[in-house]
C-alpha positions as CSV (number, residue, x, y, z in Angstrom):
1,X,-21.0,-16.5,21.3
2,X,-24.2,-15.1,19.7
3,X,-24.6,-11.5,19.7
4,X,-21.5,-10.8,20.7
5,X,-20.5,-7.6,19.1
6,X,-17.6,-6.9,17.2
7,X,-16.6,-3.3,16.6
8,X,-14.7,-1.7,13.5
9,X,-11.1,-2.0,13.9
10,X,-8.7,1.1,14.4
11,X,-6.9,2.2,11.4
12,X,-4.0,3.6,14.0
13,X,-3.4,0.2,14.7
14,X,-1.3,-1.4,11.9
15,X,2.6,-2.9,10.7
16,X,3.9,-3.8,7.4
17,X,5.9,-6.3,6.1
18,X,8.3,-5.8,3.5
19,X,10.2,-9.0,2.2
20,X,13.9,-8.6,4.1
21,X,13.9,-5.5,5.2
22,X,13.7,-4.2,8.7
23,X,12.5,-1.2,9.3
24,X,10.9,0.7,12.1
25,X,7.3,1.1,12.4
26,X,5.6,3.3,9.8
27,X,2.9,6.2,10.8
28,X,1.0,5.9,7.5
29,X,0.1,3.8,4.1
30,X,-2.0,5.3,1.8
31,X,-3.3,4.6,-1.4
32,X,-3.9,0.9,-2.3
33,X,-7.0,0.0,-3.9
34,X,-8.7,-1.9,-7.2
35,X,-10.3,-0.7,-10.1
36,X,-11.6,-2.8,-12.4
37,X,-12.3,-0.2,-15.7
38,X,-15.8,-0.8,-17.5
39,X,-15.7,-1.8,-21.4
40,X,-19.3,-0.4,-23.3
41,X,-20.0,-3.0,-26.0
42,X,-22.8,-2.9,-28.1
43,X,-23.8,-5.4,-31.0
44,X,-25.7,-4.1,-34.2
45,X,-28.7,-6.6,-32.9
46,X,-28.8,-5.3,-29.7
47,X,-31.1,-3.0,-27.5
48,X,-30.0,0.6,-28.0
49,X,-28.2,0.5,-24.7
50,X,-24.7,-0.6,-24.2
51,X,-23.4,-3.5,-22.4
52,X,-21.0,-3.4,-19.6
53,X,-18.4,-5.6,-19.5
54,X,-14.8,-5.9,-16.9
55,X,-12.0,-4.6,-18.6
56,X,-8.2,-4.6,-17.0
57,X,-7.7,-4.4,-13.2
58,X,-5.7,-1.2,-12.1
59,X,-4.1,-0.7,-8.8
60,X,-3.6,2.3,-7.1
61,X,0.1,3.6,-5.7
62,X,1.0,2.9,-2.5
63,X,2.5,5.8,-0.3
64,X,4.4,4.8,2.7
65,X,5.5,7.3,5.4
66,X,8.3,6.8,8.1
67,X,10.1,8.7,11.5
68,X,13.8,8.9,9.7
69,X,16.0,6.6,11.7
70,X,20.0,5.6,10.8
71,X,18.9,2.9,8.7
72,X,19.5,3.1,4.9
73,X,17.5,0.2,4.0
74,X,14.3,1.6,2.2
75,X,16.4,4.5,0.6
76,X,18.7,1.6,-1.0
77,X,15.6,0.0,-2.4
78,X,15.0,2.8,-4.3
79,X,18.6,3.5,-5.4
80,X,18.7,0.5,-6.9
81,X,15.7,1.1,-9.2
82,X,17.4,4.4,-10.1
83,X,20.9,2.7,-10.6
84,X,18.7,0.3,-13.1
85,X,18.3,-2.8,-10.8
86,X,14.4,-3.1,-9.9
87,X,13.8,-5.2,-7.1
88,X,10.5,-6.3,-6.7
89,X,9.4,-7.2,-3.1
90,X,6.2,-8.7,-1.8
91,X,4.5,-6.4,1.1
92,X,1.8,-7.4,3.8
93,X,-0.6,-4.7,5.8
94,X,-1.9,-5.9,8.7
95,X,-4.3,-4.2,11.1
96,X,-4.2,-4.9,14.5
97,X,-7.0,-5.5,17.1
98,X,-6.4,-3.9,20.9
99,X,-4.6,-6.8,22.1
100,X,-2.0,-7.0,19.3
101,X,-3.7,-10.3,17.4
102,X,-3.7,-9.9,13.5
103,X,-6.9,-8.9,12.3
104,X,-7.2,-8.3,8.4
105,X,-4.0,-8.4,6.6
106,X,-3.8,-7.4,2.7
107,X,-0.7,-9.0,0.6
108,X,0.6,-7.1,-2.2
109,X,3.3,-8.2,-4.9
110,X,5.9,-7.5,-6.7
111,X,6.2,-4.2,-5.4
112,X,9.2,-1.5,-6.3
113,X,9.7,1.7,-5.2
114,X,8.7,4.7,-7.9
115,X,9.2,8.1,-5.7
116,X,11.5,8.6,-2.7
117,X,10.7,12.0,-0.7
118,X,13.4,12.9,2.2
119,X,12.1,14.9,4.8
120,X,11.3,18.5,5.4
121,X,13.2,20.8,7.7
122,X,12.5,23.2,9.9
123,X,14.3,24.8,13.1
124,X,11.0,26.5,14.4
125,X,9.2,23.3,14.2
126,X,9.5,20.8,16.6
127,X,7.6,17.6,14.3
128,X,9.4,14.3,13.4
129,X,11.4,14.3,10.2
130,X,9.1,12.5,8.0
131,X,10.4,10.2,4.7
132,X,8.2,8.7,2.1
133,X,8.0,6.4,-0.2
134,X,5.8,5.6,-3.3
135,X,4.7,1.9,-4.6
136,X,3.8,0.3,-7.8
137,X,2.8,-3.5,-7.6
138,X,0.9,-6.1,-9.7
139,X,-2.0,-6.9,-7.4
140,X,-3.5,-7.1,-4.0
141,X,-5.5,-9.1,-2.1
142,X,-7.3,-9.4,1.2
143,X,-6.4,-12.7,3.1
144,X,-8.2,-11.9,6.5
């Protein structure tokens, strides 16, 4: 329909997908992005300004951040790397709309856990105990 209007999405509004493991809903990813690094290169002939060309593709580290539950599943991901057995897993983001339809999803892969953080306690507070865990991968890309 022409000029129908179509507002940003909600960045509160999101699940990922982690290749065979099931685990409840997480309250925050942070972190994954591209960077392509710049090469200067300059010929003798040339102007006295450089070129820029694309050098290597980096990708940031992704954080994920859970409510602790009973469920051991993400901590024994990362055990294994420590115990020497790196699992690489394929991970999808997707954002949401209001009405629960899949909006923009990003896939990531090869995945593996780097950092594991356990949560922080405190008996004056009354927050949920938060876990976290760190991400290195091989590439992303937006599918939608």
């Amino acid at each position: 329909m022409p000029g129908q209007r179509k507002d940003p999405l909600r960045n509160f509004r999101f699940r990922v997908e982690i290749d065979g493991i099931q685990q409840a809903g997480f309250t925050e990813v942070t972190g994954f992005d591209a960077t392509v690094d710049v090469i200067d290169y300059r010929e003798g002939s040339d102007p006295t300004h450089v070129r820029k060309l694309s050098g290597l593709t980096k990708y940031g580290n992704i954080t994920l951040k859970w409510g602790i539950t009973d469920s051991m599943e993400i901590y024994n991901w990362h055990k294994g790397v420590i115990d020497g057995s790196v699992q690489r897993k394929n991970i999808s983001i997707i954002v949401v709309d209001e009405t629960g339809a899949d909006k923009a999803r990003w896939n990531i892969i090869n995945a593996w856990p780097v950092k594991y953080g356990p949560p922080d306690f405190n008996a004056k507070g009354n927050d949920v105990a938060i876990e976290t865990l760190e991400l290195v991968h091989e590439g992303m890309t937006r599918v939608s």
